[in-house]
N, C-alpha and C positions, 0 to 999 in steps of 0.2 A: 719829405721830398715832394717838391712841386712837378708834378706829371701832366698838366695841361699843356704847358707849351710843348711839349711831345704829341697830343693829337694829332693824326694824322686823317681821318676818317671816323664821321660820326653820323648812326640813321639810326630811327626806334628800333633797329635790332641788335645791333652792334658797335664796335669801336673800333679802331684799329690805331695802335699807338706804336711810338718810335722808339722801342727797350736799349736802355742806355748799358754799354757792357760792361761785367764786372759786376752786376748782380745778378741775383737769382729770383727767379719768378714766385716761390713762394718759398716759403722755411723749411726747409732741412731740418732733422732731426736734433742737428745743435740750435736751431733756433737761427735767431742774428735779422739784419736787415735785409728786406725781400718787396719787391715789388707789391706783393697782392697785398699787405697790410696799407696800401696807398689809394688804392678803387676807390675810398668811400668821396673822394674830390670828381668821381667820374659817374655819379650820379645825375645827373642833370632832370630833376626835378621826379628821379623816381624812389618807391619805398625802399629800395636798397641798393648796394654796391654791384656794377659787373661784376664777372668771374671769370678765368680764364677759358676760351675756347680749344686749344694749345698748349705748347709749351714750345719754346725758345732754353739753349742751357744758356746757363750762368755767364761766361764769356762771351756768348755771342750777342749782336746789338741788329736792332730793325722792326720790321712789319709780326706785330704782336695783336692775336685780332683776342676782343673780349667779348662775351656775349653777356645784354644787357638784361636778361633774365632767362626762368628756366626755359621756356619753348623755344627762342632763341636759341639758346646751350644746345638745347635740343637738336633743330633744323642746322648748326653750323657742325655738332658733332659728327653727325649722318653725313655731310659733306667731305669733312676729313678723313672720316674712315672709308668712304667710298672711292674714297682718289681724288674727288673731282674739283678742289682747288688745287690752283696752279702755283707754288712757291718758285723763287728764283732769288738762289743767294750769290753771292760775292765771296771769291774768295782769292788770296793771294801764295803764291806758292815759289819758294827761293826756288825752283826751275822752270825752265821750257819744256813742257811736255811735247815729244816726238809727233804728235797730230792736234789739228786745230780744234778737231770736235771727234766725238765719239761717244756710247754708251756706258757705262760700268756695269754688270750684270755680277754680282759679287754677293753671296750670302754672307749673313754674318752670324756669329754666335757669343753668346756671352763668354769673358775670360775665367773658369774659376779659381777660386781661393786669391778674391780680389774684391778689396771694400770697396765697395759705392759701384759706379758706373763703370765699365771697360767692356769694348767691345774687337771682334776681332773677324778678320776672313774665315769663316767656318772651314774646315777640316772633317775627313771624314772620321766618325768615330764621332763626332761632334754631336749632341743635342740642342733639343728647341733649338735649331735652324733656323733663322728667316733668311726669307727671299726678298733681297733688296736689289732696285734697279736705280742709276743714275746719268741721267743725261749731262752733258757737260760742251762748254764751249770756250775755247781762249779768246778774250776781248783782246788784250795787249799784254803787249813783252817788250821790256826793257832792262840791263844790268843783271842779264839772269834772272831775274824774277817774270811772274806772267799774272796776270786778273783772269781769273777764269768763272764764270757763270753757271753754276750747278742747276741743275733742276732736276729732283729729286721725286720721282715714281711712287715710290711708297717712304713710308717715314720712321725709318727705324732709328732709334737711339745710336747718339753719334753715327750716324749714315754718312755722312759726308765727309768727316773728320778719318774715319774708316774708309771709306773707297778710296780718299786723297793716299794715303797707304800705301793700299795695295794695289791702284792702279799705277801709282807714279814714283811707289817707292820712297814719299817723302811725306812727312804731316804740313798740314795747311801753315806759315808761320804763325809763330807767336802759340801755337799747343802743344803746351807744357805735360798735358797728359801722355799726346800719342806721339810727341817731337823728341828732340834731345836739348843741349845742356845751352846753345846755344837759343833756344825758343824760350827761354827764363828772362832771356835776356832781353824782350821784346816788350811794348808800350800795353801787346794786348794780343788776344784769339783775331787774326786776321780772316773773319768769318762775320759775313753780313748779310742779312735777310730784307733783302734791296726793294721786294718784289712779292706782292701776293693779290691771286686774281679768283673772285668768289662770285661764283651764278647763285649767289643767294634770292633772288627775287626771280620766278620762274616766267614770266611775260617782260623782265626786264633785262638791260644788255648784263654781261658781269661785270661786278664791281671790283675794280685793277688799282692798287693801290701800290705808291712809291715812297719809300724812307730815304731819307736825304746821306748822300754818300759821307760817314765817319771825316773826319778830317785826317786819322792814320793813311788812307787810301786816297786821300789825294795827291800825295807825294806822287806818289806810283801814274798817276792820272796824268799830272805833268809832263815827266820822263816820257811817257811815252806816247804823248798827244791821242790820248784817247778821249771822244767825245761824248761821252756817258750814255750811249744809247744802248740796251740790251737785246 
């Protein structure tokens, strides 16, 4: 797989490239095709491959930041666990949610006696709890449908896909996981990582990075003469 024309952002400490959706960032324990088996094209003239700083799931497509060695990994890890880069994803939802912006403040917890990944509104009685926050705003609304801009406080597994939920009652379209029979039916996870802003350099401004809107989402951009500004 050729991942260069994906570059999005590139400095002697990191990358940041445009994840095409419908793969998976690395291999799963059946194996199969995955992104990180493709690094060693994103070397540019050093002794070995980036590695991922992050992770993006498997359906979802956008701003994938990689760091270009260990100290790097290092100084972008400490960032992400600290909160203090900024993400801003895309997402589309078969509703109009009742307010144009708002918080989600929603724990979650894992679902059990469920393979792989499933997450849910925590309940009391529930363990390992996290405490997950999401900020949220609707861009535009057309034909029932809305583009709403998440920006996500902390980063918990499926966090977004989760508050889409249980704040609005409804999975993001096109998640086949957390949707129904009608979301099978769709091109793709209408879930895009539009958007990622990193004070990597500590006397320098942050560095704000944009992945180019899927072409599923443009439809939607059309309809409702939205000017792509976030």
């Amino acid at each position: 797989m050729n991942l260069e024309d994906r570059l999005l952002y590139r400095d002697g400490l990191m990358l940041v490239i445009d994840k095409p959706a419908g793969i998976p960032v690395h291999a799963g324990p059946g194996g199969g095709p995955n992104l990180e088996e493709n690094f060693d094209q994103f070397r540019y003239g050093l002794p070995k491959p980036p590695a991922l700083a992050h992770r993006l799931d498997r359906d979802t497509s956008g701003c994938l930041v990689l760091g270009r060695h260990r100290k790097a990994l290092a100084r972008l890890g400490k960032q992400f666990e600290g909160g203090r880069i900024e993400k801003t994803y895309l997402a589309v939802l078969p509703l109009i949610p009742p307010q144009n912006a708002g918080t989600i403040d929603m724990p979650l917890a894992k679902v059990s006696k469920y393979k792989g990944w499933k997450m849910k509104i925590a309940e009391k009685g529930d363990t390992d709890v996290q405490a997950s926050v999401t900020d949220y705003q609707v861009l535009a609304t057309a034909e029932g449908q809305s583009l709403i801009a998440f920006s996500p406080r902390t980063g918990r597994t499926h966090q977004l896909r989760v508050h889409s939920l249980g704040a609005f009652g409804c999975a993001i379209l096109g998640d086949t996981l957390y949707g129904g029979e009608e979301d099978h039916r769709q091109k793709r996870l209408y879930l895009h990582a539009a958007r990622i802003v990193i004070p990597l350099y500590p006397n320098k401004p942050a560095i704000a990075v944009d992945a180019p809107l899927p072409p599923e989402f443009k439809a939607l951009q059309a309809v409702a003469n939205w000017d792509g500004s976030l």
